[in-house]
C-alpha positions as CSV (number, residue, x, y, z in Angstrom):
1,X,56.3,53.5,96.4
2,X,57.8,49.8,97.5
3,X,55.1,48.1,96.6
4,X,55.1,49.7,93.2
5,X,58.7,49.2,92.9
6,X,58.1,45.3,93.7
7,X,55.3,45.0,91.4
8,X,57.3,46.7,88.7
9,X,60.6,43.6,89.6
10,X,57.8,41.3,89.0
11,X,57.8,41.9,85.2
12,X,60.8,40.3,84.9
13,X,59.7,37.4,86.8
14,X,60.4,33.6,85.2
15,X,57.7,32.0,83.4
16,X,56.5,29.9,86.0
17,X,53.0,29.2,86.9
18,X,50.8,30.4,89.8
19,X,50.9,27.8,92.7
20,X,50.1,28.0,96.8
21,X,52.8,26.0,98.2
22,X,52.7,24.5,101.4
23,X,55.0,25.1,104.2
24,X,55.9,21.6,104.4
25,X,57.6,22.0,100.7
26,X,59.5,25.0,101.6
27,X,61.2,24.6,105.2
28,X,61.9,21.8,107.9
29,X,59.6,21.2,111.0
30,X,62.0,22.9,112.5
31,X,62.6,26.3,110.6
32,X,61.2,28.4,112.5
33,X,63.2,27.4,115.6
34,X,66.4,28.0,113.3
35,X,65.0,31.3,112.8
36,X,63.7,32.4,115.2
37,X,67.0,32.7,117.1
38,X,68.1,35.9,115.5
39,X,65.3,38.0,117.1
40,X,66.9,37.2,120.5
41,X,70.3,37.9,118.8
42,X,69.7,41.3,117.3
43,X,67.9,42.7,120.3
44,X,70.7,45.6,120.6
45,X,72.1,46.0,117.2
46,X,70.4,49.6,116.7
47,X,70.7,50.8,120.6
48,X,74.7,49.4,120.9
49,X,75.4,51.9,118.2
50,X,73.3,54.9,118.9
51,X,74.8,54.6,122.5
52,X,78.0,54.0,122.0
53,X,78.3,57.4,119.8
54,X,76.3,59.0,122.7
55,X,78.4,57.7,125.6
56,X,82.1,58.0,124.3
57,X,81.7,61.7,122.4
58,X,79.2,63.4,124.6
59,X,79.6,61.4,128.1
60,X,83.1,61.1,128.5
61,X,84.7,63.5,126.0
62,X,86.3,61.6,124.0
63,X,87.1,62.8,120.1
64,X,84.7,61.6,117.7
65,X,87.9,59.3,116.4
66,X,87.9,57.2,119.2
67,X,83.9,56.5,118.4
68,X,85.1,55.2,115.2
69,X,87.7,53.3,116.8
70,X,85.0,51.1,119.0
71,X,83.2,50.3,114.9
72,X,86.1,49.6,114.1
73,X,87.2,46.9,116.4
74,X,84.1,45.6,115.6
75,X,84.5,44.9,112.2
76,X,88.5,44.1,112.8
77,X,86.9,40.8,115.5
78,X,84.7,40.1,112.6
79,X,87.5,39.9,110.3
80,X,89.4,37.4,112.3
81,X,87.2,34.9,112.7
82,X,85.7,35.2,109.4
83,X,88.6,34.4,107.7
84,X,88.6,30.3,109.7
85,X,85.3,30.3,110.4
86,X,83.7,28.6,107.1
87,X,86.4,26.0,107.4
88,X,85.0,25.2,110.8
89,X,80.8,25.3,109.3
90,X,82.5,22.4,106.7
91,X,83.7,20.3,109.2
92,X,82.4,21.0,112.8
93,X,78.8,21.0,114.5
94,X,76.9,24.0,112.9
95,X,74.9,23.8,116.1
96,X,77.1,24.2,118.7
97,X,79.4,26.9,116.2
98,X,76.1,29.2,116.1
99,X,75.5,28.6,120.2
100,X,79.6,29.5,120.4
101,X,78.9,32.5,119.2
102,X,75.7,33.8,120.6
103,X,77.3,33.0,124.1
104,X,80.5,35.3,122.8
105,X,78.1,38.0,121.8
106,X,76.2,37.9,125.3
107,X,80.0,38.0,126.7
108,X,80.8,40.9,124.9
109,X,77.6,43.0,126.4
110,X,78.4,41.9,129.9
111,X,81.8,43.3,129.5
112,X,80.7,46.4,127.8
113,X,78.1,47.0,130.6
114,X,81.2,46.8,133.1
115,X,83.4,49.0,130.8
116,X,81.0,51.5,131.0
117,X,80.8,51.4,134.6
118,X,84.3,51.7,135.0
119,X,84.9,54.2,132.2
120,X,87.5,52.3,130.5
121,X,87.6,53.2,126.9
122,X,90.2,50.3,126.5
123,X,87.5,47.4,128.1
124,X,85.2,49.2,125.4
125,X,87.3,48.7,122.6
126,X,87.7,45.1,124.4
127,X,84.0,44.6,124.4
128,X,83.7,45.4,120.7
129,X,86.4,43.0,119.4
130,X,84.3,40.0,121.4
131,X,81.1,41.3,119.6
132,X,82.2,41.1,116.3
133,X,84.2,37.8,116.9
134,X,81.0,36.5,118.2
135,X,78.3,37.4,115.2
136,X,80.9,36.3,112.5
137,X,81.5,33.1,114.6
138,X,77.4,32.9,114.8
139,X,76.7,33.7,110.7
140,X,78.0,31.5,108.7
141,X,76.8,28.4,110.2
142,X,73.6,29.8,111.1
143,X,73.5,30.4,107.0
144,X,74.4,27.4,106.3
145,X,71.4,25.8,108.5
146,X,69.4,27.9,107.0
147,X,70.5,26.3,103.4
148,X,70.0,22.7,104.7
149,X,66.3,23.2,106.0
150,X,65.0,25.1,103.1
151,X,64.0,24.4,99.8
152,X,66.1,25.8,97.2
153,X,63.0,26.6,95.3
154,X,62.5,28.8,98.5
155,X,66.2,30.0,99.9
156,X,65.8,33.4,98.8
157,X,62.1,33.1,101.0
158,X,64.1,31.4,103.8
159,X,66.5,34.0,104.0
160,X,64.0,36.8,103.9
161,X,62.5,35.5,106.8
162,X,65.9,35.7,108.6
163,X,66.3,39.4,107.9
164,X,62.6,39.9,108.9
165,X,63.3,38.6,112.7
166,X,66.0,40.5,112.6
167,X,64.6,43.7,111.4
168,X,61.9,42.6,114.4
169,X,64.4,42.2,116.8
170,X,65.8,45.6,116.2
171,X,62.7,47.2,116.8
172,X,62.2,45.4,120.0
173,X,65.7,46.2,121.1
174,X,65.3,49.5,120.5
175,X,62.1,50.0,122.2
176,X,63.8,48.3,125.5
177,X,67.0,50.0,125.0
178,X,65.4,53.6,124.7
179,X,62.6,53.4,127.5
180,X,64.9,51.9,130.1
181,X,67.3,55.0,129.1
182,X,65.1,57.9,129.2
183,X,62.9,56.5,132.6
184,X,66.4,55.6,134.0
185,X,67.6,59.1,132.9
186,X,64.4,60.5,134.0
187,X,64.1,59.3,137.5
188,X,67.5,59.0,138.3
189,X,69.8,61.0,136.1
190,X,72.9,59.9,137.9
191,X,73.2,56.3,138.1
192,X,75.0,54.7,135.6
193,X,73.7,51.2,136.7
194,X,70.5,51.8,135.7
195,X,70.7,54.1,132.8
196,X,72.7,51.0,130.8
197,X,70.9,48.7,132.3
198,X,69.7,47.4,128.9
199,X,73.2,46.4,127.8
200,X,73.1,43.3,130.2
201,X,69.5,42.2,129.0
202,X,70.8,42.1,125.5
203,X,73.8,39.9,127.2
204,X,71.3,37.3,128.5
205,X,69.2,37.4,125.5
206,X,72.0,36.5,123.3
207,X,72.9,33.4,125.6
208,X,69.3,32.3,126.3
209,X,68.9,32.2,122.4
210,X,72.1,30.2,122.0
211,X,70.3,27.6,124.6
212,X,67.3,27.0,123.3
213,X,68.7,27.0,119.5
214,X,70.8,24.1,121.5
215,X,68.0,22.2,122.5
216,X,65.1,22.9,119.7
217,X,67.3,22.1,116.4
218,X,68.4,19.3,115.3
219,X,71.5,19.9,113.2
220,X,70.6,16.2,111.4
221,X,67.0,17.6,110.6
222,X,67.3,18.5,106.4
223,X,65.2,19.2,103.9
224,X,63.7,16.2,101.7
225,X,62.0,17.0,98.6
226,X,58.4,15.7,98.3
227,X,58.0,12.5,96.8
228,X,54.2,12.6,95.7
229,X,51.6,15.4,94.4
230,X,49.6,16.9,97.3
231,X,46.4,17.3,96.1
232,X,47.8,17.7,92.7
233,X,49.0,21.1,93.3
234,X,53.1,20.0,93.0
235,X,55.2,18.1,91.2
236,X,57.4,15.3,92.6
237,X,61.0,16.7,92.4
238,X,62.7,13.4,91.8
239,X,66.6,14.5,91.9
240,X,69.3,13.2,93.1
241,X,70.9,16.4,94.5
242,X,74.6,14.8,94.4
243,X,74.0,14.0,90.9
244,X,72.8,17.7,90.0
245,X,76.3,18.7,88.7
246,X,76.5,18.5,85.1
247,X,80.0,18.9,84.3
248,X,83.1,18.4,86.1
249,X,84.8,21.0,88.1
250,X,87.4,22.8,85.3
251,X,89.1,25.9,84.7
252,X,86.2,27.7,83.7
253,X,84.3,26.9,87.5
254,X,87.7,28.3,89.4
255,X,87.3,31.7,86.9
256,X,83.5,31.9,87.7
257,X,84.4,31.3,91.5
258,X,87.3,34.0,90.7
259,X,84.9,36.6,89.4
260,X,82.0,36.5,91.3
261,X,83.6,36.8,94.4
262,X,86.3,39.2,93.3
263,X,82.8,40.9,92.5
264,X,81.3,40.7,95.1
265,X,84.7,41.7,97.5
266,X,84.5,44.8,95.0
267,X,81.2,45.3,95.9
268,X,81.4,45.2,100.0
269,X,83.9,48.0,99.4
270,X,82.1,50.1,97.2
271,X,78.8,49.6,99.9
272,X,81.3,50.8,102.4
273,X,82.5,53.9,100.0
274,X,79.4,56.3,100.5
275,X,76.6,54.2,102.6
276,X,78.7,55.4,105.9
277,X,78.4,59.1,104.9
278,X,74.6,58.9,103.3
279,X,73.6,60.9,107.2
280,X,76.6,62.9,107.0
281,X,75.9,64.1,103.0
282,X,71.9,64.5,104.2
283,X,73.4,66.7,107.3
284,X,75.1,68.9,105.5
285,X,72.8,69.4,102.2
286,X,69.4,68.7,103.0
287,X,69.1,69.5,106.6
288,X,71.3,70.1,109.4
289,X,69.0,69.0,112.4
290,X,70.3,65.7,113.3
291,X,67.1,64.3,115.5
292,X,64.5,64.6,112.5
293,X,67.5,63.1,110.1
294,X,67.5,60.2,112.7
295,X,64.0,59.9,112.7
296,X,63.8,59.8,108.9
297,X,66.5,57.0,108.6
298,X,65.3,54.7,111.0
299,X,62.4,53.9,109.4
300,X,63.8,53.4,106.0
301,X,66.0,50.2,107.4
302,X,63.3,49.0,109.7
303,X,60.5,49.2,107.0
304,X,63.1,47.2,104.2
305,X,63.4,44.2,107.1
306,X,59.7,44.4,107.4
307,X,59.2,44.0,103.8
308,X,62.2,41.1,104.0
309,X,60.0,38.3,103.5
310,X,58.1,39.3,100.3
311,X,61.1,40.5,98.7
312,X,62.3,36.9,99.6
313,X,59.4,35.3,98.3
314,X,60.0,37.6,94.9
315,X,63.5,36.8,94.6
316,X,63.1,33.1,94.6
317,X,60.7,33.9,91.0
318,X,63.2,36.6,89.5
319,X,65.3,35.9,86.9
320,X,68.8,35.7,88.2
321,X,70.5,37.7,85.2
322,X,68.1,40.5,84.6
323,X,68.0,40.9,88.5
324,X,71.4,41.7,89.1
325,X,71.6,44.0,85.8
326,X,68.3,45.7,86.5
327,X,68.8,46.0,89.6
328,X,72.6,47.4,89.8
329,X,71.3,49.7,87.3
330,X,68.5,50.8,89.1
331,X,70.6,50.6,92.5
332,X,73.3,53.2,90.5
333,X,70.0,55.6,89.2
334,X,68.7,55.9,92.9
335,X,71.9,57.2,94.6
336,X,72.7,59.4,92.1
337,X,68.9,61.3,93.2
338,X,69.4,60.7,96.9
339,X,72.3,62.7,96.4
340,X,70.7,65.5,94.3
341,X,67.3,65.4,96.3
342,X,66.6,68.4,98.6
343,X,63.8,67.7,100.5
344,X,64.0,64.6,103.5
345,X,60.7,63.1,102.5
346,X,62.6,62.3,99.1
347,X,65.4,61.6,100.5
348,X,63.1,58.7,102.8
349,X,61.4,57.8,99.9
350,X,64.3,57.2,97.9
351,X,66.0,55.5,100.4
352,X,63.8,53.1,101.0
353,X,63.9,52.0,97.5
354,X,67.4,52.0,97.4
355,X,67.2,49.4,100.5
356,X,64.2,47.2,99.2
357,X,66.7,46.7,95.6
358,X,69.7,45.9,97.6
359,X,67.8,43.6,99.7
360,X,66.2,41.9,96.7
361,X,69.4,41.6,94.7
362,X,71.4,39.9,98.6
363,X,68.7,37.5,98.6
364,X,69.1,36.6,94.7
365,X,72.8,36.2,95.6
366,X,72.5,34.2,98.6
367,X,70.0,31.8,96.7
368,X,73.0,31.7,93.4
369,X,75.8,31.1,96.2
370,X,74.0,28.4,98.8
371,X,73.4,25.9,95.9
372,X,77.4,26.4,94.2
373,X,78.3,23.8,96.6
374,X,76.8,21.5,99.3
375,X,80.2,20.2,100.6
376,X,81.8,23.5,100.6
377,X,79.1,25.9,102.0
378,X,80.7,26.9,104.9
379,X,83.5,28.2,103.5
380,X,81.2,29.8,101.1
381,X,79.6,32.2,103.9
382,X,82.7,32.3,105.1
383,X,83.8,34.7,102.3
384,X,80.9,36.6,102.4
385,X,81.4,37.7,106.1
386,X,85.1,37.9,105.4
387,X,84.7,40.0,102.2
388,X,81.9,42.2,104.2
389,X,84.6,42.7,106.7
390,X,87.2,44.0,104.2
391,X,84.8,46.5,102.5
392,X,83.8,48.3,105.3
393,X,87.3,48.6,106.6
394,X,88.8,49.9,103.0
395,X,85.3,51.6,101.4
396,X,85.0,53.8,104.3
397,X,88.4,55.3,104.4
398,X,89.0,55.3,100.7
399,X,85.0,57.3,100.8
400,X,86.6,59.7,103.5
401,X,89.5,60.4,101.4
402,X,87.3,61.2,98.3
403,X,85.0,63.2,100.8
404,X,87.9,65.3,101.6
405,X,90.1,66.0,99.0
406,X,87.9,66.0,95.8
407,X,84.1,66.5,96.6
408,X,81.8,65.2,99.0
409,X,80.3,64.3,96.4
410,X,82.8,62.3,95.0
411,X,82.1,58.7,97.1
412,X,78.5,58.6,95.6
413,X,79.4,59.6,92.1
414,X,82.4,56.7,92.1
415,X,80.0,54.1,93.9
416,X,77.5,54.6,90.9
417,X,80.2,53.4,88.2
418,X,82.1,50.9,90.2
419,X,78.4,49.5,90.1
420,X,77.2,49.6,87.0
421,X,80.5,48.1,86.2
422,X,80.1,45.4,88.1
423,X,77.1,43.8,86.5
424,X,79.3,42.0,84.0
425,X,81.5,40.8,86.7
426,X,78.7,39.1,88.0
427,X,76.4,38.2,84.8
428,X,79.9,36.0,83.4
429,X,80.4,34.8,86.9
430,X,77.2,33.3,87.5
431,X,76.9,32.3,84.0
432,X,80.0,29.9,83.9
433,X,78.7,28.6,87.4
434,X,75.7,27.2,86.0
435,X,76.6,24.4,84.9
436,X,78.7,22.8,88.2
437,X,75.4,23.9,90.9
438,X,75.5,21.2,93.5
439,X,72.1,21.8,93.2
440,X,70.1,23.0,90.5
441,X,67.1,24.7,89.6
442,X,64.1,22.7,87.3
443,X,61.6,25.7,85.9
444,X,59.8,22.5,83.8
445,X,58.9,20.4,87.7
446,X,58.9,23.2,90.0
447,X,55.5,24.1,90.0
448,X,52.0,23.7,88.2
449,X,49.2,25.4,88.5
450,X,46.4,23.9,90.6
């Protein structure tokens, strides 16, 4: 069902010719160095938060608030350094900001691990702050590496491999996390040591990625456009990439900045009004046993990160305009049945679709929003973690308050409008952008066919 979703995005593909480009054209030597840093770094995304839940509501007692409470301090350390962190990506050593943080995140699981120990719901909380601190320290830059050492015929590629590691490193992480819980719990059923004893590998993961990110990337390393035809299967891309604006910045750049990240602040909270409650809606109207809903919505996530890098390589051919509107639309169609479905294998199916648009559509906007401007970058993936922040802080309360007092419902039907009302938003935003792009796309020397 992807892959006939995918193949149906492709009809609205630009009119650009078939062409095997080599590596060389789309990435630094060093890429894959850059990148492969977030396997190491996402080792215990899935495992922190199934564990968490398991440990504070069913270990200790606590209510299921004060679960909450450990998300949300979280997202609250994300917020804070967010909101100085792309001034710092401008004007400091992206290297040493992404090493920063990983070490911070490989803090954060040490004192968990000790929390845990000690039963202290406040170290927790503690622990969680430092996490999120940490990966909003460690994203932007990283991001805007990322940018520097690929092709921005390629970004939306580059950044698809990114969420492929990550989606990889998941997987691994949970693997570990899960065996050396059940064999701990197994063989001895009592000892706290051992039973979290995953929590600290994730810690020294984290800090032996931030290490060798240290010594295998060189921050001055950048992408240079080729110069000559290779085997007369590409064109020379001779730009000046300073030069690439046409038009000096005016009023009409500060009102496409305005709305297209007005839209896309609008959008983080309308993700965060019903995605939080998609298990809880399933649970109550589809099926009520929690393991097989688990088991069912795992996959779906895991399989859209597997399937990262040829959404990547599709979004870097998609028209940027029909995208976003046939895609929002699409995105608006397929929550509307996930919430009317009644069987789970639809409900899979479905979501699985609605993850391999929204992936396709992030890497379209990350391609849009990494070429705006070279200079200001940074600041630029600044706003995107800061805005990510801010919807899932406000979309998840305003969703619980619509859950409650009109219909549950109510958060899906709402998300579906605020989306389809969004794609002008975004259409005039990028639009009036166009024409200041730091660096902009050629379709007439980008490729020819071999």
């Amino acid at each position: 069902m992807t892959i006939y979703l995918i193949n149906i995005m492709s009809l609205i593909l630009k009119k650009r010719k078939k062409l095997i480009v080599p590596d060389h054209h789309k990435f630094t030597s060093d890429f894959n160095s850059v990148i492969f840093i977030v396997l190491w770094n996402s080792l215990g995304f899935f495992f922190i938060e199934f564990i968490m839940n398991y440990y504070i509501y069913l270990v200790l007692g606590y209510p299921a608030y004060n679960v909450g409470l450990f998300f949300s301090a979280i997202t609250f350390g994300g917020l804070i350094s967010s909101s100085f962190i792309g001034y710092l990506t401008d004007r400091f050593s992206k290297r040493i900001l992404v090493m920063i943080g990983s070490f911070g995140r490989g803090f954060s699981y040490f004192v968990l691990y000790i929390s845990i120990i000690l039963q202290s719901l406040i170290g927790m909380y503690i622990s969680a702050f430092l996490l999120g601190f940490g990966a909003y320290i460690f994203w932007p830059p990283l991001d805007a590496i990322i940018s520097e050492k690929s092709s921005k015929y390629h970004r939306s590629s580059a950044f698809g491999k990114r969420r492929f590691f990550l989606g990889i490193g998941m997987l691994l992480g949970t693997i570990i996390g899960f065996s050396v819980f059940s064999l701990s719990n197994y063989l001895a059923p009592n000892n706290t040591f051992l039973i979290y004893g995953a929590i600290p590998l994730f810690g020294f993961s984290n800090i032996y990625a931030g290490i060798q990110f240290s010594r295998k990337v060189d921050e001055n390393q950048k992408f240079e456009y080729p110069q000559e035809e290779i085997n007369g299967t590409i064109k020379p891309v001779l730009e000046n990439i300073k030069k690439s604006s046409k038009k000096p910045i005016n009023l009409l750049y500060f009102l496409g900045i305005f709305l297209l990240f007005t839209g896309f602040l609008l959008s983080s909270i309308n993700s965060g009004l019903y995605r939080p409650y998609i298990q809880t809606y399933v649970l109550e109207n589809i099926n009520r046993n929690a393991e097989l809903v688990a088991w069912f919505y795992l996959p779906t996530s895991l399989l859209g990160a597997l399937l990262a890098p040829k959404l990547g390589t599709l979004a870097d051919k998609l028209n940027t305009f029909l995208t976003i509107a046939i895609a929002s639309f699409l995105g608006g169609v397929v929550t509307w049945l996930i919430i009317n479905s009644g069987n789970l294998w639809i409900f899979a199916i479905l979501l699985i679709i609605d993850n391999t648009i929204m992936l396709t559509v992030s890497f379209v906007f990350v391609n849009f929003l990494s070429r705006v401007s070279i200079k200001h970058r940074g600041k630029i993936f600044g706003f995107i973690t800061l805005f990510e922040s801010l919807g899932m802080i406000i979309g998840p309360l305003i969703g619980g308050i619509m859950w409650e007092s009109i219909s549950p419902q109510a958060p899906f039907i709402i998300s579906i409008i605020v989306e389809w009302s969004l794609i002008l938003f975004f259409i005039i935003g990028i639009k009036l952008l166009n024409p200041y792009l730091s660096e902009t796309i050629d379709i007439k020397v980008t490729r020819k066919e071999k």
